[in-house]
Backbone as CSV, one residue per row, in Angstrom:
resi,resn,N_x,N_y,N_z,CA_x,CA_y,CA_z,C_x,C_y,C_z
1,UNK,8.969,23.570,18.066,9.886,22.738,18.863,9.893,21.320,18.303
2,UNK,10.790,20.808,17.817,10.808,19.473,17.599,11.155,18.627,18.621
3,UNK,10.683,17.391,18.485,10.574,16.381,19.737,11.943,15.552,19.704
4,UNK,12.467,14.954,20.742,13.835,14.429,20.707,13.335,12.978,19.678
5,UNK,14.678,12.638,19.221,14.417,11.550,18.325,13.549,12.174,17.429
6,UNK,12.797,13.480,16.950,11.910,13.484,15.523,12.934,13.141,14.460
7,UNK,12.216,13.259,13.487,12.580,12.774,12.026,13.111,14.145,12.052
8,UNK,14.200,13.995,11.028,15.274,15.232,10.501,14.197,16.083,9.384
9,UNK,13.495,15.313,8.795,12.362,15.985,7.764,11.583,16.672,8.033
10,UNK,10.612,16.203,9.323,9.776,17.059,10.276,9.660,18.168,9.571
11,UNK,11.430,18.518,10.234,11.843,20.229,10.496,11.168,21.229,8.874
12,UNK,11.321,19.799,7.776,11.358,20.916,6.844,9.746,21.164,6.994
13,UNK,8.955,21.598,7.710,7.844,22.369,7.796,8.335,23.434,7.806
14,UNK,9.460,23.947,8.971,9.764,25.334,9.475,9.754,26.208,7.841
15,UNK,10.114,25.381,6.767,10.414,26.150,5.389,9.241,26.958,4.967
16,UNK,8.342,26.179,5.404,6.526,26.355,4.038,6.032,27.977,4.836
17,UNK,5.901,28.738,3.495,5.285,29.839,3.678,3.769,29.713,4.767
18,UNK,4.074,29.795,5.758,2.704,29.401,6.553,3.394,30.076,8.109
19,UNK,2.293,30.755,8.583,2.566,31.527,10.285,2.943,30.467,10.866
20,UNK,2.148,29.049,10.805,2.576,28.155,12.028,2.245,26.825,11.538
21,UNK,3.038,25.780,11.810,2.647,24.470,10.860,3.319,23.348,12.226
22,UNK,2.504,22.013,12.110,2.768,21.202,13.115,2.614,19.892,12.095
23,UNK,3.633,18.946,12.720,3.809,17.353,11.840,4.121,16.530,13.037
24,UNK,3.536,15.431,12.850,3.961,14.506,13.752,3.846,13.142,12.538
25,UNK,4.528,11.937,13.012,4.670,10.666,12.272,4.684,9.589,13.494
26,UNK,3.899,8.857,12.837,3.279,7.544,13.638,3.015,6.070,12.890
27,UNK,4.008,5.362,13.891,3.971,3.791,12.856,2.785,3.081,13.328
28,UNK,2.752,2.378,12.607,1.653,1.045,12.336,1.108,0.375,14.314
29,UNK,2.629,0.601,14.844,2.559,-0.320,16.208,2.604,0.994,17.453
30,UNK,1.775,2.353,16.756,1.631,3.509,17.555,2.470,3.981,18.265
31,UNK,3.921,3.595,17.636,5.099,4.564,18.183,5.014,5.882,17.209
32,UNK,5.355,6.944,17.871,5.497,7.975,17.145,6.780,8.061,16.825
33,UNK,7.118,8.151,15.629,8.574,8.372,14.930,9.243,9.817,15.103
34,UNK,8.239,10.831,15.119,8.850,11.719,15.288,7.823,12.849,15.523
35,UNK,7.985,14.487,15.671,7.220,15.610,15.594,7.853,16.441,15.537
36,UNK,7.168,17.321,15.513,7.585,19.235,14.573,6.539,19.696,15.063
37,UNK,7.216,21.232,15.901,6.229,22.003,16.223,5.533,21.733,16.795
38,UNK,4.347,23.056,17.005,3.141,23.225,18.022,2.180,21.845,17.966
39,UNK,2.569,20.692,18.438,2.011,19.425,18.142,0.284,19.676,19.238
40,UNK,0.593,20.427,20.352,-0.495,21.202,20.939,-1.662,21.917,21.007
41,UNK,-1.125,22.703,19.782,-1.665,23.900,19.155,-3.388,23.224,18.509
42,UNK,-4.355,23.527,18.562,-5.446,23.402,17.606,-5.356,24.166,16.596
43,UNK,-5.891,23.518,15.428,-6.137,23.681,14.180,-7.149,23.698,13.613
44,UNK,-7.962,24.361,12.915,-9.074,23.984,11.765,-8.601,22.883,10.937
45,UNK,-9.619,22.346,10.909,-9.222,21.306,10.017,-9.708,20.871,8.309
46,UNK,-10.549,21.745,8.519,-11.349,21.894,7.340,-12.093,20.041,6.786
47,UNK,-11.878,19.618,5.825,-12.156,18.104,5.257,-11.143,17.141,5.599
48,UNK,-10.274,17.438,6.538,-9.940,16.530,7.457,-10.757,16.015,8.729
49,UNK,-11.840,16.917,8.380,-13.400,16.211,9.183,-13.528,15.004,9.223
50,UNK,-13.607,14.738,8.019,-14.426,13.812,7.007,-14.088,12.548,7.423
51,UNK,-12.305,12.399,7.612,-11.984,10.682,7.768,-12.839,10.641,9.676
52,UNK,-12.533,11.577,10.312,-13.068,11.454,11.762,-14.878,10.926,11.654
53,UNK,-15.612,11.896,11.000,-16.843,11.638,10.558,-16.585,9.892,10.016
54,UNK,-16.360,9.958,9.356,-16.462,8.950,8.783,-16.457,7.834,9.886
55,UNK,-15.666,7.814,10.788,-15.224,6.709,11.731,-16.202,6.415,12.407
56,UNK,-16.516,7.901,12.958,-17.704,7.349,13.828,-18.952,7.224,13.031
57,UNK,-19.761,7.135,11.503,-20.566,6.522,10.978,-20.078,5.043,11.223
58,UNK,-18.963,4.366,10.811,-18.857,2.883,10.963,-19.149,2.681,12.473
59,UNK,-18.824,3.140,13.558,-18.900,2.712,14.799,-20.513,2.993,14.721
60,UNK,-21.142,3.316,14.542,-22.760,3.135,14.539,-23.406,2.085,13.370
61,UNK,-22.563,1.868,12.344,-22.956,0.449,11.501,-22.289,-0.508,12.251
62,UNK,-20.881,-0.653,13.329,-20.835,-1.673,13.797,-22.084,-2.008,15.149
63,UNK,-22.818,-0.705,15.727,-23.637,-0.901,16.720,-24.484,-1.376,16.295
64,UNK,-24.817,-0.986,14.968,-26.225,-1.795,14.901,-27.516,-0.888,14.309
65,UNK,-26.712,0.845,14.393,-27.908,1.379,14.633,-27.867,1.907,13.122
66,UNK,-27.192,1.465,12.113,-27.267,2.189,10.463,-26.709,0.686,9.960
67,UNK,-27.391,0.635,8.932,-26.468,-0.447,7.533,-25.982,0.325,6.449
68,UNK,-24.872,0.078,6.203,-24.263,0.758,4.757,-24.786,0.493,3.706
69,UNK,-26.273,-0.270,3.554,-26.661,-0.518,2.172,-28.258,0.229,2.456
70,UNK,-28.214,1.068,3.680,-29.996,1.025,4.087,-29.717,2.426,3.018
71,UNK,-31.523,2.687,2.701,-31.838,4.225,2.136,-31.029,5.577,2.952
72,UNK,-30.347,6.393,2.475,-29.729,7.872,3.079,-29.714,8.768,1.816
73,UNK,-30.178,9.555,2.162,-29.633,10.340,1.359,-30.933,10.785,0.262
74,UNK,-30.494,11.173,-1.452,-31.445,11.234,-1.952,-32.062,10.291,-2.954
75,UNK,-32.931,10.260,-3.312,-33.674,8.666,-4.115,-32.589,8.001,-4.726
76,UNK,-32.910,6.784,-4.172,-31.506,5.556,-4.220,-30.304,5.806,-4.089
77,UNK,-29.930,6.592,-3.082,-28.688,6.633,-1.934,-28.839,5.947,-0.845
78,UNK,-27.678,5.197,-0.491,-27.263,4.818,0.540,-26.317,5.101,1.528
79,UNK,-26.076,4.870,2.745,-24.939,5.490,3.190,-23.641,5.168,2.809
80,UNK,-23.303,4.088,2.640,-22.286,3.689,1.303,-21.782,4.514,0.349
81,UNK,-23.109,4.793,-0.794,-22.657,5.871,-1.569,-22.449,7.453,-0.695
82,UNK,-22.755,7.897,-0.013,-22.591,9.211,1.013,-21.180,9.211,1.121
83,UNK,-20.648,7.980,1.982,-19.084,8.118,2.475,-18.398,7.370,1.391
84,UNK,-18.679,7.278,0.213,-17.461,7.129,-0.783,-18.372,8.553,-2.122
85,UNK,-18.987,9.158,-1.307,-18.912,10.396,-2.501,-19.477,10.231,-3.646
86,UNK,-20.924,9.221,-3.702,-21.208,8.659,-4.769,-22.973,8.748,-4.483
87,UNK,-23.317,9.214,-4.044,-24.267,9.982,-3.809,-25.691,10.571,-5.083
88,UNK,-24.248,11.371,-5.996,-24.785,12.285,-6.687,-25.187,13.590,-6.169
89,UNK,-25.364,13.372,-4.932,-25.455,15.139,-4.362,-23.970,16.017,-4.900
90,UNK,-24.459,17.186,-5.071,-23.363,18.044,-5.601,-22.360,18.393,-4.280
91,UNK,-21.473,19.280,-4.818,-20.687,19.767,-4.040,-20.811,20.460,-2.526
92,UNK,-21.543,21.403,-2.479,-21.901,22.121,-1.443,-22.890,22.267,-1.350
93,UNK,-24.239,21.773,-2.078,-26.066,21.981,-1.822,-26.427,20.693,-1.675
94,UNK,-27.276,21.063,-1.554,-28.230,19.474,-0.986,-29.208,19.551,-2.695
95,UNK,-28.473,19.595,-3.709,-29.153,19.134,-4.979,-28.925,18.138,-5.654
96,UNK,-29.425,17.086,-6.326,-28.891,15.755,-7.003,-27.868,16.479,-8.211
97,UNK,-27.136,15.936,-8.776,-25.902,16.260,-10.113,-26.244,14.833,-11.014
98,UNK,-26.227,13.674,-10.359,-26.299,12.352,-10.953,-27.072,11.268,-10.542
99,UNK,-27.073,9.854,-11.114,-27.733,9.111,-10.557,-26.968,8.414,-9.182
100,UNK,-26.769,8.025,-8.585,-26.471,7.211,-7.176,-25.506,6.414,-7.719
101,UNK,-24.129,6.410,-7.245,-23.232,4.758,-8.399,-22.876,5.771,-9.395
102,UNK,-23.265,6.435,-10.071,-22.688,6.540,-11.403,-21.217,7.587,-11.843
103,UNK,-21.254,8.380,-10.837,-19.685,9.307,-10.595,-19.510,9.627,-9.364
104,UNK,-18.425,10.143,-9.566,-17.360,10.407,-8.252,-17.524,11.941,-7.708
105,UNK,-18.758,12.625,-7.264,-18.937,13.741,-7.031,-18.505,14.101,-5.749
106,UNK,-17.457,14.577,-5.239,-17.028,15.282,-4.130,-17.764,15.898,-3.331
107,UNK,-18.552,15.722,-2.047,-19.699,16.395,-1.969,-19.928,16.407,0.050
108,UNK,-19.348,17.973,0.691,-19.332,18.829,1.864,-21.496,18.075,1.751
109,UNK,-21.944,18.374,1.037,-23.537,18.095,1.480,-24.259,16.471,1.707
110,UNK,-23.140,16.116,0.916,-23.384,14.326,1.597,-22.642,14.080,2.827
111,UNK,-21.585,14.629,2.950,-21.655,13.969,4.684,-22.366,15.106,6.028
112,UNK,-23.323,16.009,5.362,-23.818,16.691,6.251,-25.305,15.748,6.449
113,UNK,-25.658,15.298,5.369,-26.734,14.338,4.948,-26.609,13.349,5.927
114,UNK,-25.251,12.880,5.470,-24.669,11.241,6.322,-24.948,11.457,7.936
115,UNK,-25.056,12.868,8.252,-24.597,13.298,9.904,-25.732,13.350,10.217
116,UNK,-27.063,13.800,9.854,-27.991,13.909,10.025,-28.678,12.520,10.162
117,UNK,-28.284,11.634,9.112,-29.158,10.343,9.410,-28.326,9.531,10.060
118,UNK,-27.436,10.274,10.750,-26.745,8.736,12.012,-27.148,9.307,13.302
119,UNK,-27.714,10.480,13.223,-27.988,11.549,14.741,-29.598,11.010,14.543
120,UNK,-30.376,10.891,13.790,-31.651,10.630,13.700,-32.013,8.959,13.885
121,UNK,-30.630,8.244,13.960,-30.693,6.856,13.700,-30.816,6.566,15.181
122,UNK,-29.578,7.494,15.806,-28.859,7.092,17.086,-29.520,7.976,18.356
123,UNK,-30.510,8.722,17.874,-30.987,10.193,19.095,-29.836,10.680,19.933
124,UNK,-29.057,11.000,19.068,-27.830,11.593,19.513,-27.217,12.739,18.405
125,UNK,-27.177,14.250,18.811,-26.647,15.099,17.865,-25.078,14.544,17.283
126,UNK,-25.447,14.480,16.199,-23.852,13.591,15.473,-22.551,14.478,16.243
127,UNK,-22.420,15.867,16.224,-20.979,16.194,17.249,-20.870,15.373,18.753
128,UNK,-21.999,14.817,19.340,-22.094,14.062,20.198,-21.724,13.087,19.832
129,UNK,-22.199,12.362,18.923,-21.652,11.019,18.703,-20.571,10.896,18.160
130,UNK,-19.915,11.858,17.829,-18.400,11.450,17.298,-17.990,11.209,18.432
131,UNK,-18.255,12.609,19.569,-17.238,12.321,20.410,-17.160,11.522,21.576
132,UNK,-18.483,10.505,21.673,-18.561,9.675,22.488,-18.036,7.780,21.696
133,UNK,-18.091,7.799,20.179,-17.890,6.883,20.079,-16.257,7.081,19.464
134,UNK,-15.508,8.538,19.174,-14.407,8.073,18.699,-13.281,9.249,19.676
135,UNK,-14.012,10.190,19.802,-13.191,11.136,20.398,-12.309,10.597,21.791
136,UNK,-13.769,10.400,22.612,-13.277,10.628,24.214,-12.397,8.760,24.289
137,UNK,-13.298,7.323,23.409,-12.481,6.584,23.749,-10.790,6.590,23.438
138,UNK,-10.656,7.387,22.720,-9.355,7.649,22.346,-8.342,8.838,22.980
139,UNK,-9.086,9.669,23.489,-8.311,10.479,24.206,-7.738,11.796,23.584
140,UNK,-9.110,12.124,22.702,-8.248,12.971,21.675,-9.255,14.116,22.433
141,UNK,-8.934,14.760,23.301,-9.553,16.097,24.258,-9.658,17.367,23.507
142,UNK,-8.294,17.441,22.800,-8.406,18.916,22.165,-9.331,18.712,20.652
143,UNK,-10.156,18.159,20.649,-10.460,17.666,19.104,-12.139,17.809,19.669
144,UNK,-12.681,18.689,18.311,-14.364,19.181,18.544,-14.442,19.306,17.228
145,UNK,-16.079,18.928,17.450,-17.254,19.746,16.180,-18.182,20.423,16.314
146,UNK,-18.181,21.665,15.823,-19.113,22.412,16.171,-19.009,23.152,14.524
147,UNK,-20.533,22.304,13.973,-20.839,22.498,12.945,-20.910,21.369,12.061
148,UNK,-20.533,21.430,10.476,-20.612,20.722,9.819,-19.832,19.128,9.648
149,UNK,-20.345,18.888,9.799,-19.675,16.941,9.914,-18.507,16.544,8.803
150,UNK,-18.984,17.890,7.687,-17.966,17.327,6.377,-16.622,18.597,6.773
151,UNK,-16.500,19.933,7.542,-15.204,20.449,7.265,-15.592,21.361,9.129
152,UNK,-16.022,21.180,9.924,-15.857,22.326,10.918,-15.571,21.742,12.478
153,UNK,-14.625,20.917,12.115,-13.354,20.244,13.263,-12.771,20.856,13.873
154,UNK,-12.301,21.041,14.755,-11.303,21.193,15.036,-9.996,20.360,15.877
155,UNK,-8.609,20.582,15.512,-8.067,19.105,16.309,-6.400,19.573,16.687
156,UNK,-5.804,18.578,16.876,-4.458,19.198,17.514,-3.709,17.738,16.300
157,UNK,-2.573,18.289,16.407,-1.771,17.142,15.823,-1.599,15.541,16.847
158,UNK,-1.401,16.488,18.182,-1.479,14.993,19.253,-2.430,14.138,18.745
159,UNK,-3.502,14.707,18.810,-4.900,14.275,18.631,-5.008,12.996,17.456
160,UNK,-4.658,14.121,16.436,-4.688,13.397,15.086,-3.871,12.494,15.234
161,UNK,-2.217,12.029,15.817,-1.919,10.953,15.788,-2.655,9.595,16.825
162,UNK,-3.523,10.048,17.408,-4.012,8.859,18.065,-4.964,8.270,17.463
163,UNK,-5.930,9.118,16.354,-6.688,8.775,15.157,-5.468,7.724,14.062
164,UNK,-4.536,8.184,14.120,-4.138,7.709,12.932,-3.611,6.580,13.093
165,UNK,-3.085,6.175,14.371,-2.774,5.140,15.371,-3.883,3.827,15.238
166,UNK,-4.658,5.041,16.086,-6.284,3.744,15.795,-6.322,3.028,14.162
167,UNK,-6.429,4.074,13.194,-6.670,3.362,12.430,-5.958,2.428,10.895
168,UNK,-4.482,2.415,11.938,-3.322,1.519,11.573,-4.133,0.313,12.078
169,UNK,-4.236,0.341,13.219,-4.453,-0.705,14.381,-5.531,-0.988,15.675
170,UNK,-6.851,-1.230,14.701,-8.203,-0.558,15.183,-8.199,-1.443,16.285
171,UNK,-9.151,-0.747,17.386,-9.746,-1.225,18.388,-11.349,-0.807,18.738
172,UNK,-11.222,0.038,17.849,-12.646,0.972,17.915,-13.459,-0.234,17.242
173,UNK,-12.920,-0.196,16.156,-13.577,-0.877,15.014,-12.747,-2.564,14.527
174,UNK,-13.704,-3.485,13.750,-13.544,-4.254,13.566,-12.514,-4.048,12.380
175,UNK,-11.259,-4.631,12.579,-10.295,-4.648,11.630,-10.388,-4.794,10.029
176,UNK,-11.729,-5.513,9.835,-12.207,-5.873,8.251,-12.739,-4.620,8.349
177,UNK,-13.817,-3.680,8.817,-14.435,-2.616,8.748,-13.177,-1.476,8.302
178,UNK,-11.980,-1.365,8.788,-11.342,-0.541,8.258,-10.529,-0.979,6.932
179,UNK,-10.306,-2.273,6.738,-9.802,-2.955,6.038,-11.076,-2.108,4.535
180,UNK,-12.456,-2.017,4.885,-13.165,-2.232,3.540,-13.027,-0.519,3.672
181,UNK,-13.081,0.433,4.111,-13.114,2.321,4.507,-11.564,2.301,3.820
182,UNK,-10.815,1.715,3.533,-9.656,2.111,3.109,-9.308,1.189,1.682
183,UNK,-11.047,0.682,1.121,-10.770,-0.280,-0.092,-11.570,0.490,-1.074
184,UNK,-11.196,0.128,-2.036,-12.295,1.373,-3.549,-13.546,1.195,-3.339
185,UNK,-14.252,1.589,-3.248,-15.784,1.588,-3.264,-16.135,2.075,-4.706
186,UNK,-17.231,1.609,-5.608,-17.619,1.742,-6.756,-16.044,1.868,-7.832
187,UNK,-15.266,0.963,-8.219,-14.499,0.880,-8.866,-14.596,2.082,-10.392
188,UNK,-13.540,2.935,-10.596,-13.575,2.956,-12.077,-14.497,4.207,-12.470
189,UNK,-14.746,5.011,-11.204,-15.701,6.510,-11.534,-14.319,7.814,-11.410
190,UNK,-15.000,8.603,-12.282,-14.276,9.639,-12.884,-14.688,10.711,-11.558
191,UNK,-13.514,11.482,-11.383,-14.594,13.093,-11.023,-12.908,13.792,-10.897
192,UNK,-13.646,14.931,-10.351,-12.565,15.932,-9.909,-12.086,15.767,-8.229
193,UNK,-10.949,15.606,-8.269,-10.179,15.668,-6.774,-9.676,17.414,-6.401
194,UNK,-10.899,17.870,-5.618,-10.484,19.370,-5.012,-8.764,19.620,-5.270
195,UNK,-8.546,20.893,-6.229,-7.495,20.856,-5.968,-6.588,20.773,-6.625
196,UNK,-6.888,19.406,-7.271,-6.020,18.678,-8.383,-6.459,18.216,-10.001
197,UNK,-7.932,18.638,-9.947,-8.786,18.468,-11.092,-9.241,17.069,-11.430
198,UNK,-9.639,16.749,-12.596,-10.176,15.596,-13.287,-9.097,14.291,-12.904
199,UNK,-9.618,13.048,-12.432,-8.941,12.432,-11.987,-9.774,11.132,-12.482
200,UNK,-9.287,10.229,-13.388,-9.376,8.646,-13.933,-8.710,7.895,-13.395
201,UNK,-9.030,6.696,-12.655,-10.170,6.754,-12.068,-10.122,7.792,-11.021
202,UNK,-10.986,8.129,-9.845,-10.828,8.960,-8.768,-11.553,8.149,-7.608
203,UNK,-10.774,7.283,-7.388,-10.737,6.075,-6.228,-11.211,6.579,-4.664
204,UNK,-12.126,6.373,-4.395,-12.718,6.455,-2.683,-12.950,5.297,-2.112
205,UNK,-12.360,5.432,-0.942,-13.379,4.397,0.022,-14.303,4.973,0.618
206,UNK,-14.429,4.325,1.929,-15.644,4.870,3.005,-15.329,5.825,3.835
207,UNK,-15.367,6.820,3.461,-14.902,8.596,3.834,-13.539,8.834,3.989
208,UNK,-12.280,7.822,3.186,-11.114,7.962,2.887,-10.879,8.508,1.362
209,UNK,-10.098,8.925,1.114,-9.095,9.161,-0.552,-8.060,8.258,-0.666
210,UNK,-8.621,7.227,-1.532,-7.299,6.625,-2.199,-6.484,6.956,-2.934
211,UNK,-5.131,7.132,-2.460,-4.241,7.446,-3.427,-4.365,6.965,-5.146
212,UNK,-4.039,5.425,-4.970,-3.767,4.604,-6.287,-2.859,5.261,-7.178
213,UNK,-3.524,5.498,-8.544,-2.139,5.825,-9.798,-2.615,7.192,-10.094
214,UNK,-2.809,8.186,-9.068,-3.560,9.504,-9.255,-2.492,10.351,-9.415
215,UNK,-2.205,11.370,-10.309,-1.917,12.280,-10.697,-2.247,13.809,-11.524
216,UNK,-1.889,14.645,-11.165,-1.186,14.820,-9.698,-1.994,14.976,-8.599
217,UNK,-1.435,14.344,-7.174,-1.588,14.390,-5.815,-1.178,14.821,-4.733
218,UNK,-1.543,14.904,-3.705,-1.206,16.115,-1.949,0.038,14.788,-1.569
219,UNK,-0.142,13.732,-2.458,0.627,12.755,-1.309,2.298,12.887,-2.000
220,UNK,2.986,11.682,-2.009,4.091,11.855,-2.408,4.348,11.222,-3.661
221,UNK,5.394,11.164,-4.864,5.657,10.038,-5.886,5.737,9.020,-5.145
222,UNK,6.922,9.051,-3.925,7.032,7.317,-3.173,5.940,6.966,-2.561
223,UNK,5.046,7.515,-2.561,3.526,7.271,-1.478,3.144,5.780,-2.178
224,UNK,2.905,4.715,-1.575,2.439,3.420,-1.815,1.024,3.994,-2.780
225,UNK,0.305,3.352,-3.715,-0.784,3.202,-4.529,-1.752,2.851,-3.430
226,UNK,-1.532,2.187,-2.375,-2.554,1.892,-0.912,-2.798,3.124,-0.060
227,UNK,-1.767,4.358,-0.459,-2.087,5.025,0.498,-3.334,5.986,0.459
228,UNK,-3.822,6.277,1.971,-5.140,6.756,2.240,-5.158,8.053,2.756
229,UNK,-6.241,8.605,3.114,-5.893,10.114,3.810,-7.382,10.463,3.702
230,UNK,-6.515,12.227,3.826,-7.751,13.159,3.403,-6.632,14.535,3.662
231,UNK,-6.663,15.649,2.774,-6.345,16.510,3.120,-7.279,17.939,3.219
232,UNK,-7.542,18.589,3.827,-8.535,20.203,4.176,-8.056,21.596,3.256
233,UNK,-9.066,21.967,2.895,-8.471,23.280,2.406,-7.836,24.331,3.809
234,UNK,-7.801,24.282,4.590,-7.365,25.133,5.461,-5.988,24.354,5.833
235,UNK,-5.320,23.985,4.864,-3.880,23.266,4.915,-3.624,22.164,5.962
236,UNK,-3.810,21.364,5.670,-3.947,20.069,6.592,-4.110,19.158,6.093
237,UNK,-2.742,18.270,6.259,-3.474,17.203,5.468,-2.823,15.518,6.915
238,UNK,-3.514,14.596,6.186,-3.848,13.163,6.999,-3.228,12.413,6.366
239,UNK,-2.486,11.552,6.038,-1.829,9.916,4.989,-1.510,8.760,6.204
240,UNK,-2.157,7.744,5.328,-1.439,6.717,5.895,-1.162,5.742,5.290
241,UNK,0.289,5.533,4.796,0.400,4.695,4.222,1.001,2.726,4.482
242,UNK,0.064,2.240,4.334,0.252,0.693,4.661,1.371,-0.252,4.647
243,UNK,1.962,-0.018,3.480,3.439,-0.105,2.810,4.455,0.225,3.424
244,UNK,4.185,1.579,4.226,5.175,2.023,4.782,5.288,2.115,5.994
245,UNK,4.246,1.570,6.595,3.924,1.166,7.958,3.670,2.633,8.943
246,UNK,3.462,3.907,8.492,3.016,4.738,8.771,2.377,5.623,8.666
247,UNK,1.803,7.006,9.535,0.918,7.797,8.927,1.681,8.977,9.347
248,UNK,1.105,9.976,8.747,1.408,11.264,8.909,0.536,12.353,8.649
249,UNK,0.805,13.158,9.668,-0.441,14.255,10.114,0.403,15.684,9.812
250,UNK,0.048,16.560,9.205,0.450,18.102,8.904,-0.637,19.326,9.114
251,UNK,-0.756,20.081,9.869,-1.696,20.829,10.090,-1.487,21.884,10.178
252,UNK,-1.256,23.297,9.269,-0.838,24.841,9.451,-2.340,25.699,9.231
253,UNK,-1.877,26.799,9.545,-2.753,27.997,9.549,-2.753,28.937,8.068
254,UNK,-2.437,28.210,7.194,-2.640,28.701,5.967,-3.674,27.942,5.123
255,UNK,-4.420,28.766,4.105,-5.623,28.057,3.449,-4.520,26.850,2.132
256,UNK,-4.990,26.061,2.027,-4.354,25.377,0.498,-3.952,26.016,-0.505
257,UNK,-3.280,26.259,-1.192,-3.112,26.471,-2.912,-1.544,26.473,-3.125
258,UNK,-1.081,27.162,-3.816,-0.493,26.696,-4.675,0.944,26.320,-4.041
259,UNK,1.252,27.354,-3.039,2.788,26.664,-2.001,2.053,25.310,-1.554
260,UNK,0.664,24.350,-0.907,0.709,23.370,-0.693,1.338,22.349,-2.171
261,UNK,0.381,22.416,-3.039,0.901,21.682,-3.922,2.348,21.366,-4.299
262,UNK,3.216,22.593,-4.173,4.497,22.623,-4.637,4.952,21.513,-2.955
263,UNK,4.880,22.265,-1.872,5.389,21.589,-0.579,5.046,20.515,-0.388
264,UNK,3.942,19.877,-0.274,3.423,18.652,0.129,3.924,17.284,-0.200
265,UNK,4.036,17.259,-1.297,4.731,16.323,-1.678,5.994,15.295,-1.529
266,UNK,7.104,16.556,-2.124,8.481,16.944,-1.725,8.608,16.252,-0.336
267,UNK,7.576,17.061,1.132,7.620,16.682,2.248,7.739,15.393,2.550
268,UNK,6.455,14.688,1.905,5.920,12.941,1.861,7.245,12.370,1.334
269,UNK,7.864,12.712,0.686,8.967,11.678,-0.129,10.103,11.554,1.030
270,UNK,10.611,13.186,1.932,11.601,13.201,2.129,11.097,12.063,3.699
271,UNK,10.142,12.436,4.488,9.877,11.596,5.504,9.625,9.966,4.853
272,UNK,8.981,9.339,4.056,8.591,7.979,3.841,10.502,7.867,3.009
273,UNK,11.455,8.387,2.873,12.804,7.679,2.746,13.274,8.266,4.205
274,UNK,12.874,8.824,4.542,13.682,8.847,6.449,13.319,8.059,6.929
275,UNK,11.991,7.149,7.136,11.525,5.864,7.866,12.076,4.742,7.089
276,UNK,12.344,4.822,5.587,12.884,3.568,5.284,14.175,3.260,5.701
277,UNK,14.874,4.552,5.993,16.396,4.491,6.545,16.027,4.243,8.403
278,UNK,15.251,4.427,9.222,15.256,4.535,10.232,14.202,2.956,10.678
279,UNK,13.255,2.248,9.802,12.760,1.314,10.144,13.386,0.047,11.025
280,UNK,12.546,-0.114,12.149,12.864,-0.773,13.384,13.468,-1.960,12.647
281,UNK,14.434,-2.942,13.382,14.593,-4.108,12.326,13.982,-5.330,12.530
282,UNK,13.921,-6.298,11.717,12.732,-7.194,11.993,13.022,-8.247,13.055
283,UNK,12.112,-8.543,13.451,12.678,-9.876,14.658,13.148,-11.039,13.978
């Protein structure tokens, strides 16, 4: 069902080989521009965990109870390196690959790491603490973790636009705090972007994906070089782009491959030129 006033683009979800797919779009000043579909519906979310995780680690460095430069992780990790993926823990084990700083290792076992030492920081099981410091103040009800901190979410598109809302236009968090989660962390490291392969540089912030001059990407050609996200292998993906004064949330019941790559994109271009034609006008 699309929502009155959605974006005409929305719709093209109904196209993508997928049982059931939901989009919603949300500006900078938390109007929603538009939606598509089961906006209701829960979703797996797979590593669209990660930006949620992530949030609520900063809301416990803004409490007081973690520093982003203290010891986490394994010899000379910090939580810093954890949520920009720099770690050196590998992919899916809790084994070192590198030194701490020195590449861009993609890594489901550093933010299980990260979850563990903010629940041990805070005496609070980290699915608890998400959802007391980001879930419930926000109102995102249909949205749980049960399991891993880096991919076993679950959330609704509503949901996700009030995340994405927030973090246009934080209240949770101190505005520089998202300002630095959405800035490069360790400039100029190489790795592989799930998905899309070897990527120079392969730009992270603090449990975000920077777009920048990455090719190829889940986001769009018109996608601003600022824009941020995260997208899940269980087809879902998060953007928000700064430039364009909005974000956008996509969430279906199909795993990633190769119809995302071809669709995703295409999608991002046709919505970020529907908001440039539809942008409010200035005062």
């Amino acid at each position: 069902m699309g929502n009155p006033g959605s974006l005409r683009s929305l719709a093209t979800i109904d196209n993508w080989p997928v049982p059931n797919a939901a989009a919603a779009v949300v500006r900078a000043d938390g109007a929603v521009a538009g939606a598509h579909g089961p906006t209701g519906r829960p979703f797996p979310l797979a590593s669209v965990t990660k930006p949620l995780a992530a949030y609520a680690v900063l809301v416990a460095y803004e409490e007081g109870a973690v520093e982003l430069d203290e010891p986490a992780g394994p010899e000379g990790a910090t939580v810093r390196h954890l949520l920009a993926h720099t770690s050196g823990l590998a992919f899916d084990e809790h084994r070192r690959q590198a030194e701490p700083g020195t590449r861009r290792i993609y890594s489901n076992a550093g933010f299980e790491v990260l979850a563990d030492h903010v629940a041990k920081a805070t005496d609070i099981p980290f699915p608890e603490y998400l959802r007391q410091a980001v879930l419930e103040p926000l109102g995102m009800r249909s949205t749980a973790l049960d399991g891993s901190a880096a991919k076993d979410a679950v959330s609704t598109v509503d949901d996700l636009v009030r995340f994405a809302a927030e973090v246009q236009s934080p209240r949770l968090l101190d505005p520089r705090t998202v300002l630095a989660a959405m800035s490069v962390e360790y400039p100029g490291l190489t790795g592989i972007l799930p998905g899309y392969g070897h990527q120079r540089p392969n730009d992270w912030g603090l449990g975000f994906e920077i777009r920048d001059g990455k090719s190829p990407h889940w986001t769009g050609s018109a996608s601003s070089p600022r824009t941020f996200g995260h997208f899940g292998q269980s087809g879902t993906f998060l953007w928000i782009d700064p430039d364009a004064g909005a974000a956008c949330v996509a969430l279906t019941d199909r795993d990633f491959g190769p119809w995302a790559v071809e669709a995703w994109p295409a999608f991002t271009d046709a919505v970020l030129a529907e908001l440039r034609e539809t942008a409010p006008p200035l005062p």
